[in-house]
DRENPA-3360 file (N, C-alpha, C; in nm, 2 decimals, always signed):
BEGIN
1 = XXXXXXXX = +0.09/-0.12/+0.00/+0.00/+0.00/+0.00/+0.09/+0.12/+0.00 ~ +0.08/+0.19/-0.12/+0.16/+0.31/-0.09/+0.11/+0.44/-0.19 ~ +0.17/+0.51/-0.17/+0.13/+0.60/-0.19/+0.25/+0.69/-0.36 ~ +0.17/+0.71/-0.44/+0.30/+0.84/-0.56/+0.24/+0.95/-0.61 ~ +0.37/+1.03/-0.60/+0.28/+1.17/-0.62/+0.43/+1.23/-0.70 ~ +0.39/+1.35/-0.75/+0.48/+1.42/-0.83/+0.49/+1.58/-0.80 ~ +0.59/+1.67/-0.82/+0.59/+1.81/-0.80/+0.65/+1.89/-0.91 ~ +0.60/+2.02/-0.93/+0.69/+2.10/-1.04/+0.68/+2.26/-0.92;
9 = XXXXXXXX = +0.78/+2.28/-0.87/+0.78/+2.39/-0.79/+0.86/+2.51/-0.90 ~ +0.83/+2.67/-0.86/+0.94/+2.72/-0.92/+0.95/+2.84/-0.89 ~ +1.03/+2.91/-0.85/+0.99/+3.09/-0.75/+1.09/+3.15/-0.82 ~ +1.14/+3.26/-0.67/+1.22/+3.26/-0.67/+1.25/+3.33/-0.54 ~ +1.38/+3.34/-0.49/+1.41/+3.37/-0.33/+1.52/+3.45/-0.39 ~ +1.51/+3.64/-0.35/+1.55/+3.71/-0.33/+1.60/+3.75/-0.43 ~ +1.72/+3.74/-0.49/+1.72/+3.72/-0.63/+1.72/+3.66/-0.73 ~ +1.79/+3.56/-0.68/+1.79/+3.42/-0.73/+1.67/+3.38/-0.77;
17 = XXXXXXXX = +1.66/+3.26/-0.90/+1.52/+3.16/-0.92/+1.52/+3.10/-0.93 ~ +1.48/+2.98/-0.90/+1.44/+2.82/-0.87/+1.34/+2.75/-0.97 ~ +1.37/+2.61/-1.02/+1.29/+2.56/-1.03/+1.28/+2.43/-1.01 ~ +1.20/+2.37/-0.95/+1.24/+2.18/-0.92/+1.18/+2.12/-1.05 ~ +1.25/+2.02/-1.08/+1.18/+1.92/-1.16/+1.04/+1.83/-1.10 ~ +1.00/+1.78/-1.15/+0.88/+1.66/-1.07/+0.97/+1.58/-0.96 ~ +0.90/+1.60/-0.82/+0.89/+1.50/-0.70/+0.83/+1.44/-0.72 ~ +0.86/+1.29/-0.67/+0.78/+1.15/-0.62/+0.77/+1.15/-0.49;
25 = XXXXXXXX = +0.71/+1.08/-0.42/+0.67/+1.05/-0.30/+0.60/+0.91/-0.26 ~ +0.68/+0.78/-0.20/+0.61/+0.69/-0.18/+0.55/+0.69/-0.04 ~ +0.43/+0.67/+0.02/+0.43/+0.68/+0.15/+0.37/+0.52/+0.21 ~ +0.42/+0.49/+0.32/+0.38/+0.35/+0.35/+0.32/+0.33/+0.51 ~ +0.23/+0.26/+0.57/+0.23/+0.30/+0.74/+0.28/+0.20/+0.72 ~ +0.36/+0.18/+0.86/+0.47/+0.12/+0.90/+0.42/+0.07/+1.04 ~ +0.38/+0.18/+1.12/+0.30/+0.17/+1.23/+0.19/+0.21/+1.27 ~ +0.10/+0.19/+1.36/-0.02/+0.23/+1.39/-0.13/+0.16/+1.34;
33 = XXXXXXXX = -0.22/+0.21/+1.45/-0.28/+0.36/+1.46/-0.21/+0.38/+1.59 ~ -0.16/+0.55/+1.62/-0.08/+0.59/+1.67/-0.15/+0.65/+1.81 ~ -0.29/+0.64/+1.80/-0.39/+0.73/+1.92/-0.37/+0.68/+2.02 ~ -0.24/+0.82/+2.10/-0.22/+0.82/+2.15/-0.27/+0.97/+2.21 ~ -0.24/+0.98/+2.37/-0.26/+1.16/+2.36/-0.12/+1.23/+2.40 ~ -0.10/+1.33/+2.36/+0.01/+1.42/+2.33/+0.10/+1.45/+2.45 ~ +0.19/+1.35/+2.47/+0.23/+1.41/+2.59/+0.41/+1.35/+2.63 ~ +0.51/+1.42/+2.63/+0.58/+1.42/+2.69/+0.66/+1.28/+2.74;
41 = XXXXXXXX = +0.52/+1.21/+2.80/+0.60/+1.08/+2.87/+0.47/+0.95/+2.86 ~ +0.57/+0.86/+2.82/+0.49/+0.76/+2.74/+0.38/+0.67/+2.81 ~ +0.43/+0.67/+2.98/+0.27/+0.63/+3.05/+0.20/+0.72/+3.10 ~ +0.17/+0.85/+3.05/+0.06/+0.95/+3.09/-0.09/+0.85/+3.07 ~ -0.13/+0.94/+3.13/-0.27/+0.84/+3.13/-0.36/+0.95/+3.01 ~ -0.43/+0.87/+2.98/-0.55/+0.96/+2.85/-0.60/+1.05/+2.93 ~ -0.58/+1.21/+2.83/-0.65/+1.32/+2.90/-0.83/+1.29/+2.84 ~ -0.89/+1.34/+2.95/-1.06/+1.37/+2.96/-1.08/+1.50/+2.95;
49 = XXXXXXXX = -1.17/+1.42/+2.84/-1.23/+1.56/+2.76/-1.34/+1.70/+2.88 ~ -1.34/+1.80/+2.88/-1.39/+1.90/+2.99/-1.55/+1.85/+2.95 ~ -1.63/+1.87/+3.09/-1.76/+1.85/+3.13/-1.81/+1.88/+2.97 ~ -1.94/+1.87/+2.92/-1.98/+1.90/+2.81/-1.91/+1.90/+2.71 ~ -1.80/+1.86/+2.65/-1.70/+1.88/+2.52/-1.75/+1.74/+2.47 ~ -1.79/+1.71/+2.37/-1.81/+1.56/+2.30/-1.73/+1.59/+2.18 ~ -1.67/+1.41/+2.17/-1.59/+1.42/+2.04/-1.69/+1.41/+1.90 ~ -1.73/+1.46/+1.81/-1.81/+1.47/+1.72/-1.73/+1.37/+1.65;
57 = XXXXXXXX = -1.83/+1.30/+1.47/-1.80/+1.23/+1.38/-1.64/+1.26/+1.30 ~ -1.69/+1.46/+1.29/-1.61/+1.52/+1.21/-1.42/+1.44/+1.33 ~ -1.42/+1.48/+1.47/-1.31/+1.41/+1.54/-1.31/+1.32/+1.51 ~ -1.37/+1.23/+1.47/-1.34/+1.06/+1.45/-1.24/+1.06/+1.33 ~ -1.25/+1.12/+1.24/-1.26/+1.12/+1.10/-1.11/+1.13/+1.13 ~ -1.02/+1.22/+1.21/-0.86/+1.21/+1.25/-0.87/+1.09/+1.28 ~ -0.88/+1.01/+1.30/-0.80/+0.87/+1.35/-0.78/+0.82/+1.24 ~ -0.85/+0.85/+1.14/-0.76/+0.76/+1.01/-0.59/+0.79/+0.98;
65 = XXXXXXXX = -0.57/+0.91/+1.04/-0.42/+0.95/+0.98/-0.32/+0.88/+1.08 ~ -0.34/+0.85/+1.23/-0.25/+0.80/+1.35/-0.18/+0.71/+1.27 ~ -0.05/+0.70/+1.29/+0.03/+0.64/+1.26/+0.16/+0.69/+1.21 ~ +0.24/+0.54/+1.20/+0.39/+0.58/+1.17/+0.38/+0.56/+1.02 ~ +0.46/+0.71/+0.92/+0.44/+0.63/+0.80/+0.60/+0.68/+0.70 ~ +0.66/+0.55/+0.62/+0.77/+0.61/+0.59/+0.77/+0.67/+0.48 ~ +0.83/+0.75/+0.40/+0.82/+0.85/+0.30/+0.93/+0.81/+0.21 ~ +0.95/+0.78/+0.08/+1.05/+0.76/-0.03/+1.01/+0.86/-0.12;
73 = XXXXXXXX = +1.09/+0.96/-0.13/+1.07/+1.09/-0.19/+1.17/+1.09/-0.32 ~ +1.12/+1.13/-0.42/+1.27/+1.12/-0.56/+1.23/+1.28/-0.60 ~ +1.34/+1.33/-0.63/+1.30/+1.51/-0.67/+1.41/+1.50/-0.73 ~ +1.46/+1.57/-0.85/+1.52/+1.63/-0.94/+1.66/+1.50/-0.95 ~ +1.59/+1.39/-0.99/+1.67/+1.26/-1.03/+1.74/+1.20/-0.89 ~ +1.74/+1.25/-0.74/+1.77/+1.23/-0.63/+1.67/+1.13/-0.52 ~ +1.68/+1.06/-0.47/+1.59/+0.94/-0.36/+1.63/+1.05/-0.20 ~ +1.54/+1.05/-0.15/+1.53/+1.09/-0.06/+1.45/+1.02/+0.06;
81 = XXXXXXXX = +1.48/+0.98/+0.18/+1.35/+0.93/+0.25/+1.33/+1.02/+0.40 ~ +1.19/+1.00/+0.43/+1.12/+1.08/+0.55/+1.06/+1.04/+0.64 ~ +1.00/+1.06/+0.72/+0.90/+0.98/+0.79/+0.80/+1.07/+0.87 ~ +0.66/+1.04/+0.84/+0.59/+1.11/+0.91/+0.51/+1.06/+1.02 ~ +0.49/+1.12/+1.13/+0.46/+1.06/+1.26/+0.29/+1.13/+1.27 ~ +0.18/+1.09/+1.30/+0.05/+1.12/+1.33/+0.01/+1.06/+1.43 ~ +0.01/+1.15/+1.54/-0.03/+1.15/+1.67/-0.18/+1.21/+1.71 ~ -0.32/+1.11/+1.73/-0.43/+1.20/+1.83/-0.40/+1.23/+1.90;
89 = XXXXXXXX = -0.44/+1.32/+2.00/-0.42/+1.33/+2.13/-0.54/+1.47/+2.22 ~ -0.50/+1.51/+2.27/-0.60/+1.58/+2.36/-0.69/+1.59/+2.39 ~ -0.76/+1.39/+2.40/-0.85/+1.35/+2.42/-0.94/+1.36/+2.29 ~ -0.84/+1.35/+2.19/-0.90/+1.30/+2.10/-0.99/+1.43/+2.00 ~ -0.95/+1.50/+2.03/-0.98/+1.67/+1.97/-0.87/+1.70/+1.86 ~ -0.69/+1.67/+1.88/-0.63/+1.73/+1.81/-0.56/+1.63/+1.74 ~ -0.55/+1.64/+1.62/-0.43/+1.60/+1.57/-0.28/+1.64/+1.52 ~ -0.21/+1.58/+1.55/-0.05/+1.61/+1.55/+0.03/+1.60/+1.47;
97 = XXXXXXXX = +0.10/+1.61/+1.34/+0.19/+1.56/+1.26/+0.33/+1.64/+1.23 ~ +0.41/+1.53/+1.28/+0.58/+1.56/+1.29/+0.64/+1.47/+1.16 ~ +0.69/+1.56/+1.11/+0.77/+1.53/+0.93/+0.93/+1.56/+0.94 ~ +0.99/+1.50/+0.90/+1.17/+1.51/+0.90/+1.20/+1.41/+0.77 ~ +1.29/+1.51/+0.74/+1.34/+1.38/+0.59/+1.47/+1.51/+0.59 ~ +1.56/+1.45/+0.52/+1.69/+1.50/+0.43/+1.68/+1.51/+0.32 ~ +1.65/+1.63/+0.26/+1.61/+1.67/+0.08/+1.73/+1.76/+0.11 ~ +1.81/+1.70/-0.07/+1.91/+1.82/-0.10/+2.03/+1.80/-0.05;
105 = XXXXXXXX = +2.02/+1.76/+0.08/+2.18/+1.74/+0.17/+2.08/+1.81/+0.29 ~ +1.97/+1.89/+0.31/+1.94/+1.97/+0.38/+1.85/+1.91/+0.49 ~ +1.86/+1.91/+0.65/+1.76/+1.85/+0.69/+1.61/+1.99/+0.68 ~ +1.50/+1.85/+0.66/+1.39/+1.93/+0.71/+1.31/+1.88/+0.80 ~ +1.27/+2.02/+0.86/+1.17/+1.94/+1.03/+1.03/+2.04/+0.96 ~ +0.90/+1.97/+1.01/+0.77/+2.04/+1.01/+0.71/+1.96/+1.11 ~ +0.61/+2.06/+1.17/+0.54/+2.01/+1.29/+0.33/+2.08/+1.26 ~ +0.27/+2.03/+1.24/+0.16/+2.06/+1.22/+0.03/+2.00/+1.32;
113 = XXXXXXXX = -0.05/+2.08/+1.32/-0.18/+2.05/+1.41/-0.30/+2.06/+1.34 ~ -0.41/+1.99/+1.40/-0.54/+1.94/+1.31/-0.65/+1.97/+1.37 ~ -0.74/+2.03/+1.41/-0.85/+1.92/+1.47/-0.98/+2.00/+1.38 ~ -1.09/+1.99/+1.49/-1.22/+2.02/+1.46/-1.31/+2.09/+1.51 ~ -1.32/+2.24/+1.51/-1.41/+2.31/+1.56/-1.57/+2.33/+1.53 ~ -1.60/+2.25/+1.61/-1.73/+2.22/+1.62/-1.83/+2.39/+1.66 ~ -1.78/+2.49/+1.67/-1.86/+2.61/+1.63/-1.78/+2.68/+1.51 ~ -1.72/+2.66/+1.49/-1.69/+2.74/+1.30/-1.79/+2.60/+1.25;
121 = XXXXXXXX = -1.77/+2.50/+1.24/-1.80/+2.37/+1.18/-1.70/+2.36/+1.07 ~ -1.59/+2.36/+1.09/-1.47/+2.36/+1.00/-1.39/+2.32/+1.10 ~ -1.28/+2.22/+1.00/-1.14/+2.19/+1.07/-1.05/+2.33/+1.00 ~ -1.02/+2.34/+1.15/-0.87/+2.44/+1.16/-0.76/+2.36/+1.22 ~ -0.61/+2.43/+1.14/-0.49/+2.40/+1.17/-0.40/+2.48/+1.09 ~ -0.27/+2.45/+1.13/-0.14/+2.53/+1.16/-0.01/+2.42/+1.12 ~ +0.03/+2.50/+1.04/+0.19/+2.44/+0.98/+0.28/+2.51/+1.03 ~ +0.43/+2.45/+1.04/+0.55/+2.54/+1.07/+0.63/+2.48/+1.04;
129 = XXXXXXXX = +0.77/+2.51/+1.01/+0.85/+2.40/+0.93/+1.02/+2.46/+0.94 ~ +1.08/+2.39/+0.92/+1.22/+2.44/+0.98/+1.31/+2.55/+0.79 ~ +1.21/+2.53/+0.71/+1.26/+2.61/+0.59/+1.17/+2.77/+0.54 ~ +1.06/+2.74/+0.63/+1.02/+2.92/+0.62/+0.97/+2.92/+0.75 ~ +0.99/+3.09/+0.76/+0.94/+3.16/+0.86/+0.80/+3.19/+0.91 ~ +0.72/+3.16/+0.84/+0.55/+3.18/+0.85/+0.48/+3.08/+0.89 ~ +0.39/+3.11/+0.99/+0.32/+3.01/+0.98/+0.22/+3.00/+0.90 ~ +0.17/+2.86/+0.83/+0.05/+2.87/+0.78/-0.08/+2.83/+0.86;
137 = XXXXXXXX = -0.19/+2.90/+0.81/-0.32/+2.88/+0.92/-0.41/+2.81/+0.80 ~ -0.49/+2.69/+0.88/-0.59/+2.65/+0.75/-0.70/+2.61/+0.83 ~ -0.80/+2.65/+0.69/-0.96/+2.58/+0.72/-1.00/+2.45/+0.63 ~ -1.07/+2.38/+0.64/-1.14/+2.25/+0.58/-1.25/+2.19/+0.57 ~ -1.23/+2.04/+0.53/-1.37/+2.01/+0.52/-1.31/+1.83/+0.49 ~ -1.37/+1.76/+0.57/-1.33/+1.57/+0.53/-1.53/+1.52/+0.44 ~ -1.45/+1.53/+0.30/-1.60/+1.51/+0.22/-1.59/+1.43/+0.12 ~ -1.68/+1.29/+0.11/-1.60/+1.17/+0.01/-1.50/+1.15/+0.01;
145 = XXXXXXXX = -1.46/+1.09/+0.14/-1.32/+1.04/+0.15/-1.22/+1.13/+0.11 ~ -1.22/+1.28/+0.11/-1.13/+1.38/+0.05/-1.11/+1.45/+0.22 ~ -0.96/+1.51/+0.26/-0.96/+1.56/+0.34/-0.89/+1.68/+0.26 ~ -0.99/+1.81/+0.27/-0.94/+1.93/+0.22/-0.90/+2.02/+0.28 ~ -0.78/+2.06/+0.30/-0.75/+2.23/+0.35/-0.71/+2.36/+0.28 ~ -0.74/+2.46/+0.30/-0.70/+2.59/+0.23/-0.64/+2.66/+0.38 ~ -0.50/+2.67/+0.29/-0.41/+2.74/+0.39/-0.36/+2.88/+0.34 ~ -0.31/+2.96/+0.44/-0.30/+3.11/+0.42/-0.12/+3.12/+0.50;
153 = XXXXXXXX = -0.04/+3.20/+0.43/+0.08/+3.21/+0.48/+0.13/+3.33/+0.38 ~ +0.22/+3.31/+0.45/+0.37/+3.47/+0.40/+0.45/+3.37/+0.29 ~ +0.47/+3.46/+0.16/+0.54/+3.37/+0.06/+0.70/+3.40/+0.13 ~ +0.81/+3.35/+0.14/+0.92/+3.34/+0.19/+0.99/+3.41/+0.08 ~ +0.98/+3.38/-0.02/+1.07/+3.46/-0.10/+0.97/+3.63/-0.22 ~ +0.89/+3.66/-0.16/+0.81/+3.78/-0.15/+0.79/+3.87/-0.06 ~ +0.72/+3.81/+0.07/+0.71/+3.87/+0.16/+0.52/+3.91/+0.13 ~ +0.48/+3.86/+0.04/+0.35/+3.87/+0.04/+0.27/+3.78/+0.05;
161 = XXXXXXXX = +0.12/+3.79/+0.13/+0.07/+3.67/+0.12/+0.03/+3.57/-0.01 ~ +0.01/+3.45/+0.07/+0.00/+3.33/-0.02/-0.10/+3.27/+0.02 ~ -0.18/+3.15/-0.06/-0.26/+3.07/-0.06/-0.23/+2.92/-0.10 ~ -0.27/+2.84/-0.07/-0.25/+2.71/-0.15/-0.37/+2.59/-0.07 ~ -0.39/+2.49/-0.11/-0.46/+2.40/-0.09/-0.45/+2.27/-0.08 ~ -0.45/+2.22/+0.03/-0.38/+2.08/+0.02/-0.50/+1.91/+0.09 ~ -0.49/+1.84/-0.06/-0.60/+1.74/-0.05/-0.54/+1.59/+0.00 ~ -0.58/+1.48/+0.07/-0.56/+1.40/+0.13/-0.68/+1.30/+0.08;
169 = XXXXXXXX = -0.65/+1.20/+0.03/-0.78/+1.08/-0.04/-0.68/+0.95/-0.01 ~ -0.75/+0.90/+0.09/-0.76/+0.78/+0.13/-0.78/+0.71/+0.02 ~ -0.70/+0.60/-0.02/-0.73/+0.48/-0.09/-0.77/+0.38/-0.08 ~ -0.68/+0.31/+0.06/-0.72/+0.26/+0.15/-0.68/+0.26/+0.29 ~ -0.68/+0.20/+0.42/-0.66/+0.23/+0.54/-0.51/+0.24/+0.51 ~ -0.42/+0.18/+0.44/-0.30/+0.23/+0.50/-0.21/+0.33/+0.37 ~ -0.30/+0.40/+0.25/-0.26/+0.45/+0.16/-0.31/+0.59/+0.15 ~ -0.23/+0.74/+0.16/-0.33/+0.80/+0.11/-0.25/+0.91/-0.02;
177 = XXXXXXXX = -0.31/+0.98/-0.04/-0.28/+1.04/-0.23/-0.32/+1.18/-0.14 ~ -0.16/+1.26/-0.15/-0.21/+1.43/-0.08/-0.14/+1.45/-0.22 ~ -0.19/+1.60/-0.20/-0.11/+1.67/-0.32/-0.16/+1.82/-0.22 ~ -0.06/+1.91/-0.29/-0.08/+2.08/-0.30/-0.11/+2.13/-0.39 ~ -0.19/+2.24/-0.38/-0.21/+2.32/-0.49/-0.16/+2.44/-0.45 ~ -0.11/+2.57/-0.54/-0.11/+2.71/-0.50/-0.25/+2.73/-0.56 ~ -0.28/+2.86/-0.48/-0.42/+2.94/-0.53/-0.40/+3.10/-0.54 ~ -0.44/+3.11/-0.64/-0.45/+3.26/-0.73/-0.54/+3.35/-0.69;
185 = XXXXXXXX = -0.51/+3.45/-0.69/-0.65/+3.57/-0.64/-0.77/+3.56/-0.70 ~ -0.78/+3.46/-0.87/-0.93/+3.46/-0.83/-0.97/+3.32/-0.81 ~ -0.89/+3.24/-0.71/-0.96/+3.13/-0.69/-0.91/+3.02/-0.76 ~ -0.84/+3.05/-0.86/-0.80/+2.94/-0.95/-0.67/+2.84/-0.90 ~ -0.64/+2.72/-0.87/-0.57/+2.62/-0.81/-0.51/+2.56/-0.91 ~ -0.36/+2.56/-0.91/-0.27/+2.47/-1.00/-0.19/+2.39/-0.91 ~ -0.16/+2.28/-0.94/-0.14/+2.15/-0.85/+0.05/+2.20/-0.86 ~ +0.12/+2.15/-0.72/+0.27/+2.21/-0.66/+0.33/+2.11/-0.64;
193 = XX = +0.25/+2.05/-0.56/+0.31/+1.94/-0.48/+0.22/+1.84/-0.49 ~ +0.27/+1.67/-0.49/+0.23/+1.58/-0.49/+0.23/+1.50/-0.40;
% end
């Protein structure tokens, strides 16, 4: 069960300009499900949810991601591998994902959060990553098996804001097909990352 995907990125940072060839990406779970809750030390006991807080469907719908999963990445004729960690936790409200791979010679770290606000009625979350400075903030929606986000951030080599959109389709329990899009001021979405 795994997962291939492809990229065409291309900017530019400060003066310089960039452009990648197509990425691959194999992804595989290795371990899990990972529902655990978030903490520090490995026999904490599961936190309880506060008087009146119930985990709704839309919370359930994170446990599909828990798990250990390894990443075989190829970008501009080079193999690269990663591994992404998905952790429930906070009683089962938040989800957690920790990313590390070596692309380029370069290490990269990203750490992201998930969950479900049950008064927006939208999943909200938050990217950060050890190669830009911005965080990104996103809204969503888990619909036909698609888990959708539109995220908002600072472009790193602009300085102006950005948009992009990033889709998640289960194939099966241990496969899933993400890709990125960037998104344009009128809404229009061209696929980045695979």
């Amino acid at each position: 069960n795994t997962q291939e995907a492809s990229v065409a990125v291309s900017g530019t940072m400060g003066e310089e300009s960039f452009e990648f060839t197509p990425m691959t990406m194999t992804m595989k779970r290795v371990k899990g499900p990972s529902a655990r809750p978030a903490s520090a030390r490995a026999d904490a006991k599961p936190v309880e949810l506060h008087e009146g807080v119930k985990l709704s469907e839309q919370h359930k719908m994170l446990e599909r991601f828990a798990g250990t999963w390894d990443a075989d990445m190829e970008m501009m004729g080079q193999k690269f591998k990663g591994e992404m960690v998905w952790t429930l936790g906070y009683g089962g409200l938040w989800l957690t994902l920790d990313f590390k791979a070596k692309v380029m010679g370069q290490d990269f770290q990203g750490h992201g959060m998930v969950g479900y606000d049950s008064n927006r009625k939208s999943y909200v979350g938050a990217w950060v990553d050890s190669w830009t400075p911005s965080m990104m903030l996103t809204t969503g929606s888990f619909e036909n098996g698609v888990f959708t986000e539109n995220g908002k951030t600072i472009n790193p080599a602009t300085g102006e804001p950005t948009r992009s959109r990033h889709t998640s389709r289960f194939v099966d329990d241990n496969t899933i097909e993400w890709q990125m899009f960037d998104v344009d001021a009128d809404g229009e979405a061209s696929p980045t990352l695979k």
